[in-house]
Structures are given as C-alpha cells and as structure tokens.
SERO-681733 format. One line per 5 residues: number of its first residue (from 0); their letters; for each residue x, y, z of C-alpha. Coordinates in Angstrom, 1 decimal, m for minus. Example, Ala and Ser with C-alpha at 12.3 -4.5 7.8 and 13.67 -1.06 7.14 Angstrom:
<sites>
0> AS> 12.3/m4.5/7.8  13.7/m1.1/7.1
</sites>
This chain:
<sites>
0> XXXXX> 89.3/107.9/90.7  86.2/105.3/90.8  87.0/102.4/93.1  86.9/99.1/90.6  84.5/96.7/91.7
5> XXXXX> 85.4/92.8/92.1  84.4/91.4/88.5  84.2/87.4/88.1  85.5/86.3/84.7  86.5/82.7/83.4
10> XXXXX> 89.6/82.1/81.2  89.7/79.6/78.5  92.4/78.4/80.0  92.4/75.1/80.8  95.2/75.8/83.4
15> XXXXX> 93.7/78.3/85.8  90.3/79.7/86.4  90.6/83.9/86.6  88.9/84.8/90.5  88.4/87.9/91.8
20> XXXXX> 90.1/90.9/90.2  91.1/93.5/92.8  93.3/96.1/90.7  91.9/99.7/91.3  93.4/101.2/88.0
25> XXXXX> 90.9/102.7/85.6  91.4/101.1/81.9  89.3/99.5/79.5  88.5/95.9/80.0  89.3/93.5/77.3
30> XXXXX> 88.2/90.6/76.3  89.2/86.9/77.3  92.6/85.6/76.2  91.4/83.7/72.9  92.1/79.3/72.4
35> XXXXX> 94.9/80.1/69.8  96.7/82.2/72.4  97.9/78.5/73.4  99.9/76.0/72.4  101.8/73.1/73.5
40> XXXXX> 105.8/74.3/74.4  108.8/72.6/73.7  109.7/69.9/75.8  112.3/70.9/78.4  115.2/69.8/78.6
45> XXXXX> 116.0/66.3/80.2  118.4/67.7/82.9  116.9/70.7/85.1  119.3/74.0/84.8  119.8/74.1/88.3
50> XXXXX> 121.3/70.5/87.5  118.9/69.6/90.3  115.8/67.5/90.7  113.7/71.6/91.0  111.0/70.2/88.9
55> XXXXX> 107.5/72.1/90.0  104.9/69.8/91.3  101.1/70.3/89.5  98.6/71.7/90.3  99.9/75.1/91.2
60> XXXXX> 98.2/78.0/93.4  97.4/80.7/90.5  96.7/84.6/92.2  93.7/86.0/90.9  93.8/88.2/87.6
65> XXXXX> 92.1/91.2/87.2  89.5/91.4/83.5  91.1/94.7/83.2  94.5/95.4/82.0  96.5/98.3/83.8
70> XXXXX> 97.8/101.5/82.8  100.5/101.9/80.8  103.3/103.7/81.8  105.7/106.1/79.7  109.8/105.5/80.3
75> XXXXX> 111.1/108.6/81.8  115.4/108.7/81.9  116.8/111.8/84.1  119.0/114.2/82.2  122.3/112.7/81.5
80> XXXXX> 123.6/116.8/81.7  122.5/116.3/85.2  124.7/113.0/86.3  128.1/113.1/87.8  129.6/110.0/86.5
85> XXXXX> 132.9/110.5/87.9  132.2/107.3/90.6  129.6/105.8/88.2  129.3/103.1/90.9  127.3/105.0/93.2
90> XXXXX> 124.6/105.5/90.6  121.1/103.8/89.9  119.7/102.0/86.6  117.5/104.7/85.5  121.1/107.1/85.8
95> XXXXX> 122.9/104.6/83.8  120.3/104.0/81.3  120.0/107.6/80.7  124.5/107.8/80.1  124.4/104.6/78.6
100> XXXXX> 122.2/105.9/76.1  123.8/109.4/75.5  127.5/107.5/75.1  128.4/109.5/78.2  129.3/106.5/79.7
105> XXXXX> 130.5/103.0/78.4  129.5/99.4/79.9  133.1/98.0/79.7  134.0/101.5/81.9  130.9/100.7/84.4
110> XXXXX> 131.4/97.3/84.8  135.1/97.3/85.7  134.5/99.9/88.4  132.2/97.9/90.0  134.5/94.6/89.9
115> XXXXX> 137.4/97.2/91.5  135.1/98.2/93.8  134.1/94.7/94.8  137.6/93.1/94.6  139.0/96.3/97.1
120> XXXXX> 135.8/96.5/99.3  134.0/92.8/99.7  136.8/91.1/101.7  135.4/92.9/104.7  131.8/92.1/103.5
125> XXXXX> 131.7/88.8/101.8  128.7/89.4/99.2  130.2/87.3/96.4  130.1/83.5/96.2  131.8/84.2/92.8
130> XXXXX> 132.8/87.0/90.3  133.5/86.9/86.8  135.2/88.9/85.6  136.3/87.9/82.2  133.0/86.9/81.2
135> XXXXX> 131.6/90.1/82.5  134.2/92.4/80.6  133.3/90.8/77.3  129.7/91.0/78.1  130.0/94.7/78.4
140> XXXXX> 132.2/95.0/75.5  129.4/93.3/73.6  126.8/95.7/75.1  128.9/98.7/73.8  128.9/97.9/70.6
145> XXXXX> 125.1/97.1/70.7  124.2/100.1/71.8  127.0/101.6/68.6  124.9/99.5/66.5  121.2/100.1/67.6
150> XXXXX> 121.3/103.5/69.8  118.0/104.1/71.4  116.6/100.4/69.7  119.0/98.7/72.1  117.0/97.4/75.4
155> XXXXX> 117.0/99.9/78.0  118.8/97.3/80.1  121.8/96.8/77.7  125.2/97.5/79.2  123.7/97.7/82.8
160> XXXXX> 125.5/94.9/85.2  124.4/93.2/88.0  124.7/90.4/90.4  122.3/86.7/90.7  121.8/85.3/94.2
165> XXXXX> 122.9/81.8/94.5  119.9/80.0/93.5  119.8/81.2/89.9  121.3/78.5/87.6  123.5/80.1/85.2
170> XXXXX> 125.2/77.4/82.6  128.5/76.3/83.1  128.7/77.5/86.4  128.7/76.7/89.7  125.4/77.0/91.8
175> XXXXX> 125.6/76.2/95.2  122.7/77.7/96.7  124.5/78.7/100.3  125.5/75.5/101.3  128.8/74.7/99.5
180> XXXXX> 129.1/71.3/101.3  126.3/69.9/100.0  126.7/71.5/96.3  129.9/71.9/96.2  130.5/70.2/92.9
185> XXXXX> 127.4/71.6/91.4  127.2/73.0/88.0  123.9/74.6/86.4  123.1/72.7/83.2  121.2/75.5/81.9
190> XXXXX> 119.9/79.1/82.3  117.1/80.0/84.4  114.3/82.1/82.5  115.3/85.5/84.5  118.7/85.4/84.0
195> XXXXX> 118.4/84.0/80.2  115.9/87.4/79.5  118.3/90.2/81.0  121.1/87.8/79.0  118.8/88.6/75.8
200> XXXXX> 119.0/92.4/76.9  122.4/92.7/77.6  123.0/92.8/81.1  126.5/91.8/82.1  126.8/89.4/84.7
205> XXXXX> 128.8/90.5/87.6  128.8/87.2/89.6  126.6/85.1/92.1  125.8/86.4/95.7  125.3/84.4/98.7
210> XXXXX> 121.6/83.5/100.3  121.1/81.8/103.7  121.7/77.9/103.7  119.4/76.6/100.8  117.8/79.9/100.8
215> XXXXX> 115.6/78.9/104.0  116.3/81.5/106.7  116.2/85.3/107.3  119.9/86.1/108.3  122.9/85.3/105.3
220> XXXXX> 125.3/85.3/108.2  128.1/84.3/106.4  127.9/88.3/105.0  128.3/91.3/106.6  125.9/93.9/106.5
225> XXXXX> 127.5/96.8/104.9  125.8/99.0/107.6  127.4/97.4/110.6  129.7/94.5/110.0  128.7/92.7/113.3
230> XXXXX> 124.6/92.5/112.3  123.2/90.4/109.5  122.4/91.9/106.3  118.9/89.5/106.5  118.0/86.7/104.3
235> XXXXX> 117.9/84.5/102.3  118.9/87.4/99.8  121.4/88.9/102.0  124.4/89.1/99.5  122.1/90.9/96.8
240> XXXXX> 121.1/93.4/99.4  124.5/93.8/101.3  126.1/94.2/97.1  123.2/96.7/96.5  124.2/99.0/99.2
245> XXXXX> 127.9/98.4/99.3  128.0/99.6/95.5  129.4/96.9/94.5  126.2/96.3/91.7  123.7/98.2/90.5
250> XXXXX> 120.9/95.7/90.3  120.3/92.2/91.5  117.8/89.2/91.8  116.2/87.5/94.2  114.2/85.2/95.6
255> XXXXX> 111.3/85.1/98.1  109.5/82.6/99.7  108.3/84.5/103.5  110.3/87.6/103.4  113.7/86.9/101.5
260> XXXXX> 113.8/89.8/99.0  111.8/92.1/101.7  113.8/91.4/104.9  117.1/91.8/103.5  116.1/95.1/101.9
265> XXXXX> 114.8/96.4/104.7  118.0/95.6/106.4  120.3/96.9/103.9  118.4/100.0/103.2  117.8/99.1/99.5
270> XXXXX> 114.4/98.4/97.6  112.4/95.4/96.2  109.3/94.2/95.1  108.3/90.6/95.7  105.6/90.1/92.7
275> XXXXX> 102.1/88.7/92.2  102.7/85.5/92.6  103.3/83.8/88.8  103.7/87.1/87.6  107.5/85.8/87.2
280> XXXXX> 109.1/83.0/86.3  110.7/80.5/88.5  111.9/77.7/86.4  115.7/77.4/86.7  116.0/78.4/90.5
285> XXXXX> 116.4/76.5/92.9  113.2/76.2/95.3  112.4/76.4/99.0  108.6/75.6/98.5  107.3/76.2/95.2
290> XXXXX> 104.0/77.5/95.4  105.3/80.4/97.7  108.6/81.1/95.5  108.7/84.2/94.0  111.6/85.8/91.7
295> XXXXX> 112.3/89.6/91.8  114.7/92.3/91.9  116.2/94.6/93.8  117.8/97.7/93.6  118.7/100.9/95.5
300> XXXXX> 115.2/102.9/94.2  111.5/102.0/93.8  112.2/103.5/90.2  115.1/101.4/89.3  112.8/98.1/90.1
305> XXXXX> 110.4/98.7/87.3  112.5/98.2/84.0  114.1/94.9/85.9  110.6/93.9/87.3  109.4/94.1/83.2
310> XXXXX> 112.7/92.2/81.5  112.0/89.5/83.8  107.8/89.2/84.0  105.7/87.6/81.5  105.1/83.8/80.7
315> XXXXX> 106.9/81.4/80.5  106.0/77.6/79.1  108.1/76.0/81.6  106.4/77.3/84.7  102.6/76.5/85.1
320> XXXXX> 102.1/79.5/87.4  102.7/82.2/85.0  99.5/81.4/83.4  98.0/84.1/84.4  100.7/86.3/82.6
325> XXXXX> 99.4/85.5/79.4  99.0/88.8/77.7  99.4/90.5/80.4  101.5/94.6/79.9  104.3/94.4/81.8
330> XXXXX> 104.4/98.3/82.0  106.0/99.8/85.2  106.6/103.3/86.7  109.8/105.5/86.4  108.3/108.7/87.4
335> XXXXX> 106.6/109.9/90.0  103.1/111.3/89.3  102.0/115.1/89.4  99.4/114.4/92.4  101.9/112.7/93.7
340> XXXXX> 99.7/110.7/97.0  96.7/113.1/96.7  93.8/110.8/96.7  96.2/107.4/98.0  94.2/105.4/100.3
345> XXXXX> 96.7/103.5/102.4  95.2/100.9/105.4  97.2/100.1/108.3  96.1/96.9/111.1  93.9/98.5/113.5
350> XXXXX> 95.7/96.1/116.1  99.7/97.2/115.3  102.0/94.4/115.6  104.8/94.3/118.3  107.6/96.0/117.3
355> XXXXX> 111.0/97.0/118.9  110.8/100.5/120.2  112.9/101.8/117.0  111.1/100.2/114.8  108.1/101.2/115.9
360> XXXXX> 109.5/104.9/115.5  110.3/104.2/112.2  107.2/102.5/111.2  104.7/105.6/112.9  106.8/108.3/111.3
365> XXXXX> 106.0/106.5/108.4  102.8/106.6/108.3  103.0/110.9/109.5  105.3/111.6/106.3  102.5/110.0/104.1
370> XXXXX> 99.7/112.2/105.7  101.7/115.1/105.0  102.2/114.0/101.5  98.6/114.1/101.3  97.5/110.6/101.4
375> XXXXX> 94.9/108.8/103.7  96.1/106.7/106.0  93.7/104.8/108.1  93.1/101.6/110.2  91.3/98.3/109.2
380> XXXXX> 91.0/95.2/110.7  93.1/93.3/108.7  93.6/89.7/109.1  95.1/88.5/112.1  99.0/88.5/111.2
385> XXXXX> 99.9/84.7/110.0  102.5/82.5/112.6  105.2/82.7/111.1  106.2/78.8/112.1  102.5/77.6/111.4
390> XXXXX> 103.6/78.7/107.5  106.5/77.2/108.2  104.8/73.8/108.4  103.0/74.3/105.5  106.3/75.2/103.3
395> XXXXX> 107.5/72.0/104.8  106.0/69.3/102.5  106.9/71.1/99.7  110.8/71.7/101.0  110.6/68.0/102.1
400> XXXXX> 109.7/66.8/98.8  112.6/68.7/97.1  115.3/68.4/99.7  114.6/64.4/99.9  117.0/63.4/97.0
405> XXXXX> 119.7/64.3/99.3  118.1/63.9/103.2  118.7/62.0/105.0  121.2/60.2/103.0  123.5/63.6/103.5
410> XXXXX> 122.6/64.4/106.4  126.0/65.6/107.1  126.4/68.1/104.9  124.2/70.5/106.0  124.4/72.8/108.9
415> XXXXX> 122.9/72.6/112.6  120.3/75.2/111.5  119.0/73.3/108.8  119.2/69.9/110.5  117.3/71.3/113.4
420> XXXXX> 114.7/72.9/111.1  114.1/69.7/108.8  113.5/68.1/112.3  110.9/70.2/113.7  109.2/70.3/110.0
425> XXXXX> 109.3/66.1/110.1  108.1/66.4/113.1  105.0/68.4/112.6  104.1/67.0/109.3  100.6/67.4/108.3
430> XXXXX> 98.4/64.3/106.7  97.6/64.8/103.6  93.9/65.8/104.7  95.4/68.7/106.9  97.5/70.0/104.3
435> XXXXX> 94.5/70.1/101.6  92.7/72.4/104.5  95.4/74.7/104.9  95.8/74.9/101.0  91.8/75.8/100.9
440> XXXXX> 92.9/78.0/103.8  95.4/80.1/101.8  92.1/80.8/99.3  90.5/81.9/102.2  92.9/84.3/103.5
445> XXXXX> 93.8/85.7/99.8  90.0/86.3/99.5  89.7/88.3/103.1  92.9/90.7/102.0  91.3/91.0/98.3
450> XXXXX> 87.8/92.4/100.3  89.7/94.2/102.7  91.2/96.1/100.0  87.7/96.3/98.4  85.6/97.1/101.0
455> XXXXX> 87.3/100.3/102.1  88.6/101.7/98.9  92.6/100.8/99.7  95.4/101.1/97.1  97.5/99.1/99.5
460> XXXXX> 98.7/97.6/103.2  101.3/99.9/104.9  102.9/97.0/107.0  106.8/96.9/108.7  109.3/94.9/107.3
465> XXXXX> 111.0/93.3/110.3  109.2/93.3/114.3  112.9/93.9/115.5  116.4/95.1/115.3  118.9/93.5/113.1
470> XXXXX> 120.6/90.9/115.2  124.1/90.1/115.8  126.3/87.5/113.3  126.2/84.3/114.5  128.6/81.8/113.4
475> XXXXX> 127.7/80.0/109.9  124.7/77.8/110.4  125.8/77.1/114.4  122.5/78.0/115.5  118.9/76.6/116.3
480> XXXXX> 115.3/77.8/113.9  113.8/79.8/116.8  117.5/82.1/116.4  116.9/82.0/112.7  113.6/83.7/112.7
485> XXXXX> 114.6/85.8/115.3  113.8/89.1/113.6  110.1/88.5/113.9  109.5/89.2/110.2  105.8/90.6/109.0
490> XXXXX> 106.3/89.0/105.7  104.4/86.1/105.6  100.9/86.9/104.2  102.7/88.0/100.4  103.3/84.6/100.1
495> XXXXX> 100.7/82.6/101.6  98.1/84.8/99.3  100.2/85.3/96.2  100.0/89.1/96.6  102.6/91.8/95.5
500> XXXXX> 104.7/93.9/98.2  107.4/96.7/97.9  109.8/97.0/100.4  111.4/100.7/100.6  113.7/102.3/102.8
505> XXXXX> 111.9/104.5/105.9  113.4/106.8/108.7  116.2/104.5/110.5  115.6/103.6/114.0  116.2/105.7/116.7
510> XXXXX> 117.7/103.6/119.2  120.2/101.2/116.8  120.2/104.0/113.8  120.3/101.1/111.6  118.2/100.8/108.6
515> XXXXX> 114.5/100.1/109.0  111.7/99.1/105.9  108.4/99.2/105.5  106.2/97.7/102.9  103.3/98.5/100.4
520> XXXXX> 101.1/95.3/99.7  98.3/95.5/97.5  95.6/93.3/95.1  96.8/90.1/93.2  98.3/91.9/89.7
525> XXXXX> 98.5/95.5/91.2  102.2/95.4/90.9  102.4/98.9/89.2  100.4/100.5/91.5  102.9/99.2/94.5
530> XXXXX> 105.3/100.6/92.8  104.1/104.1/91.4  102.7/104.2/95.2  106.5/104.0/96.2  108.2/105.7/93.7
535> XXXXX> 105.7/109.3/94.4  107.0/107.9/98.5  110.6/108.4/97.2  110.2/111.9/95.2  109.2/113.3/98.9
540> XXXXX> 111.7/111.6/101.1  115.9/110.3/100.9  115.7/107.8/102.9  116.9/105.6/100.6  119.9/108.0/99.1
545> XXXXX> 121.5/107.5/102.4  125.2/104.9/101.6  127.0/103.5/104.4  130.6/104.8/104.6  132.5/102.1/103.2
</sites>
C-alpha cells in the first residue's frame, strides 16, 4: 500500500483551517467542502440539556483533517443459523443485528432479559444510577414493530438496547453526573446529540451508569468491577464498562477526557474507541474540560464499536469542533480483512514505560502475537510520555470555568477527592500567558506524533492501557488525587493531540490474572483504520470472549 504523504489544504471554512492530513488509506481525494455546505443553525435552546451552565467556550482546538476521504467499508452480519440465542444477553451488536433482522429474535424479548439480568445481578455490582424499565419496554416494543414495518430499511441499530453513563442529558430525567449531592435534584432539559441519534435509530434505553465524581478520576469506586468485586472497574466510565462485561447491556457510551473510556475498558476487559477529537458530538454532556472531551462507545468487540461509533459521528451545529466532520463518511469495519495484519506497520516507544510486572507481560505478549500475525512491530522514539498531573493543570482552567457556578459556594457537596483536586488545580493555576503556551504546546506535540507516524510508515502506536494493577475499592470519594490516579494511566497524549485510540482486551496479567488493555493510536481522522487494525487483532485471538463468572 503507498504510504500517503502529509498534504496541506485550506477549508473555506471560516471555523477551522484543515492542517496536516496523516490518514494512510489509499482513496481518491476530493475537493474542498463548498460555501453552500454552510449555513447558520437554529438557535439552541435557552436552557442547556444537561440543565447545566455546559456551554462550550470559543475558539475550540480542531484535529487535523485529512484532503482524502477513507475507504468505505461494507456491513457484514454473522449468520443468524449460527447464533445461540437461548441467553441472548451474552451476545454482541453485530449478533443481535443479524437476529434482529432475521425475526429470530425480538427487542421487547432482548431488552427484558437484560433488565432481569441487571435487577438479579447488579446489587452485588452497582452499575446502574437508574433503570427504566417501562420506558425501555415500550421502546423495544416500538423497535419491533419498526423493524415489522421496514425489514432490512430499519437502522441496523433498531431494537438493540444499551446503557448512557451519567453525564449524558436525557430529558425528563435525572442526570447527576456521579455526585448525587451536588445534582441531586437535577433534571436534563433536553437530549444530548448522541443519545438523541441512537433515539432516531431505535435503540432502547436501558438506564444511566455511574462515572467517577463529575466524571474527573480513573476509579468509579462506588462499582464493583465485575472481575473482582474488591478492585475498581476504572474510570470515569466505570459503570458502562463494569455493565458491558457483567451482561447486563450490550452497548454503551462514554466519555473521555485522559483515559475514561480507555482505562475502564481495559479494566473490565471490554472495548472502546476514544475518537478523533470533534469527530463526535459533545453538546448535551456534561464536561470535565472541553477541548479534551471526547464522546464514544463501548462494547464487548472492536466489531461491535463500529455501527455505534457511525450513529453517533458526524456534525453537529451545536458543537463548533465537529467542523471538521462536515462531509466526512462515517463508514467503519465489521469484518476482518483477508490479509488480515500482513503489511501492518505497528510502532512501539523505543524507551517502554514502567509497568507492573503483569502488565508488562501482558503488554510484550502483545506485541509477540502481532508478529506472529504477520505484522511489523518496531520501535520509535516517540514523544516523551506526557505527566499525567502537568495535563492535569492544563484541564484545570477549563474544569475551573465550568465547575465555578457551584464552587466554592457548595463546597460541601462534593467529596474529599474532588475538594483536594480543585485545590491543587487553584493552586497551580497558570496566567493566562502560560496557558496560551501550553495550548501552542498541544500543536506542537500533535504535529511530532502526526511525523512520527509519517516518518516511519506507521498505521498506529501500540501503547498499554494502565502502568499498574487494578487497585483496591476505596471508600466513595474518601481519598486524596495522588490515590486517584494511582493506576498510572498511558492515556494522556489522545487527548492532549486530538488523536483516535482503541482500547482492546490482551492476555491478562500473570501475577493478578485480572484483565489487562492495550491500545492502537493512530493519525487525526484515521478512526477506521484503528478499528479494522483491531478488529483483524480479534479474528486471531479471544481475549476479549473471556466473561467473568457472575
């Protein structure tokens, strides 16, 4: 396959101007996105959906878009001959797709074996915030007789259920984002752009899962992780990982700002992709920082990810960094190729993190199983990993500016972590000067992965998930920052530099035999290839077909 070079293009955009493209797919360029592509949207609405002051602050960083559009891919459903739907709650959204479709298999049958499931099983596990039932029944019922109506014109999503951490505004209901004693009496005003596109397809709503306090923090300690019931499922989107791989959903959403659709996959033995950054809509969630948000899903195959990953992708009006979306195919792989990794060039950091011993186990094997599956896997000198509380600083004016209308004025109602946190971030606050540099800093370092990737020919970054074992349960938010990052997480740079990174299951430790991740990180845009990368991984390995006994 010819290695792409970088191309420089301009968009008529007045929002954004298109950098570097580093995608590595072979397609036909196109031409510039034309003036009348624009116009002016709607006004929103007066009250934000997450009934919060959540509104985006301008300018916004933009990820660089390739001038050539990627391959598109063709939907491929296994056999529905082939699937024992006895226990349909053990089964993945490509599965149910494929029985959905057939009439093997009804939503309203699907979706109240996984409320059973949850209702007999989560007491010990504590994924759900809140179910809903009654609202998730009729949803399904209405999904049936959609598909009755339409047949193979019905979205490919329609009947499927799943579950919304607790950051996605849903309206009527409540959204309390982790930390009940601040928004306790909470109630979205509207629906947040994911959630109102997999409403348009039909996906019932199960209910909202929990996320570490505010969604700030690695650990969702308040869950269990269905794996061990004394260790954290990881954060902030524990509950939709610990749900994943309890069976108690399907499919669920996420959010990630340094790690938190990553880490708690990795912990929970499930998959995700955090995106290109703008690739998906935030509007309607509520934020940690917003120009490192991202919105994603998670399920338990690198398959399953792409049909959620394209419902939810595309631009939206309402948030200025999906620019870059404009007209951009949101096509996604559900197959793994014929090559399979023949021909992948992977890169890993010629100087290897530090890593628990059983990590490290995991990580190496890792890296042998893709040699034996025929792809290239050497080292680079990538950038220096980024301090994970030097980020932390940065993040901090823009979760200072949103957690202001309520601290210090309630500075009760929010836990030891998170006072202790907001401390150490006022305390460190950068001038305004400083924190210009370290946004022309984040350029910088998005540029050096973009060449790294250029310069020797790489598809992707094979990096670990988490630096250590899961850790121990503490009690709800009784704990200081340095305990809340304590996992050591090798997340940070998706963020900081916009770029897309699947997290998949790999060979569980050796010393803990707990779950262990690893992650693909590519080019700005190359979100298919992350995932067709993972999904050929996942045709060769079973890893993540592995279920806790529960």
């Amino acid at each position: 396959m010819e290695r792409r070079k970088f191309v420089q293009a301009v968009s008529v955009s007045s929002a954004a101007v298109v950098a570097a493209g580093c995608s590595r797919d072979d397609s036909a360029t196109t031409s510039p996105v034309s003036a009348s592509a624009f116009s002016y949207p709607e006004q929103p609405p007066a009250t934000d959906p997450t009934n919060t002051d959540a509104l985006a602050p301008f300018p916004v960083q933009q990820a660089p878009r390739p001038v050539a559009k990627p391959r598109s891919y063709e939907l491929s459903l296994p056999d529905h001959r082939g699937i024992d739907a006895s226990d349909p709650t053990g089964l993945g959204v490509l599965e149910l797709a494929a029985l959905l479709r057939a009439g093997a298999l009804t939503s309203e049958r699907l979706t109240r074996a996984l409320l059973d499931r949850a209702e007999d099983k989560d007491k010990e596990i504590n994924s759900f915030v809140r179910r809903y039932p009654d609202t998730a029944l009729a949803a399904a019922k209405e999904a049936d007789a959609r598909r009755r109506s339409e047949g193979d014109r019905a979205a490919l999503l329609c009947g499927i259920p799943l579950a919304l951490k607790d950051v996605f505004a849903v309206r009527g209901r409540p959204l309390t984002a982790g930390l009940p004693a601040l928004l306790g009496d909470n109630v979205a005003a509207g629906d947040c752009t994911a959630w109102a596109r997999l409403k348009a397809d039909g996906m019932p709503l199960l209910g909202h899962v929990q996320t570490h306090q505010m969604a700030i923090g690695s650990l969702t300690e308040q869950t269990a992780n269905p794996w061990n019931f004394h260790k954290v499922p990881g954060g902030s989107s524990g509950g939709s990982a610990a749900a994943l791989a309890a069976r108690f959903t399907p499919a669920a959403l996420g959010t990630d700002t340094a790690g938190s659709l990553r880490i708690p996959a990795s912990a929970c033995n499930v998959c995700s992709i955090k995106p290109t950054a703008g690739l998906v809509s935030v509007y309607g969630t509520i934020p940690v920082a917003w120009s490192f948000d991202n919105v994603g899903p998670m399920a338990r195959s690198a398959a399953d990810l792409g049909p959620l990953l394209a419902a939810i992708a595309g631009f939206d009006p309402f948030d200025p960094r999906t620019n870059g979306a404009i007209d951009w195919p949101q096509s996604y792989p559900s197959a793994p190729r014929a090559s399979g990794l023949v021909g992948t060039r992977l890169g890993i950091p010629a100087t290897a993190p530090t890593l628990d011993p059983g990590v490290a186990d995991s990580y190496r094997a890792m890296q042998a199983t893709l040699r034996s599956l025929g792809a290239e896997v050497i080292e680079v000198e990538a950038p220096a990993p980024m301090n994970y509380l030097d980020m932390i600083i940065g993040q901090g004016v823009e979760i200072g500016a949103y957690q202001a209308q309520w601290w210090p004025a309630r500075r009760d109602a929010y836990t030891r972590y998170l006072t202790e946190s907001f401390a150490f971030l006022l305390a460190h606050e950068p001038k305004a000067i400083a924190y210009n540099q370290l946004l022309r800093e984040r350029t910088r370092r998005q540029q050096d992965w973009c060449a790294l990737l250029r310069d020797h020919a790489l598809d992707a970054i094979l990096l670990p998930v988490l630096g250590t074992e899961l850790v121990d349960r503490p009690p709800f938010g009784d704990y200081g920052p340095q305990e809340g990052m304590a996992m050591s997480p090798q997340t940070n740079d998706a963020n900081y530099c916009g770029l897309p990174a699947v997290a998949i299951p790999a060979q569980p430790s050796t010393v803990t035999g707990l779950p262990v991740g690893v992650q693909l990180m590519g080019a700005p845009y190359s979100d298919a290839h992350m995932l067709q990368i993972a999904v050929d991984i996942q045709a060769h390995t079973d890893y993540h077909t592995a279920r806790p006994h529960i």
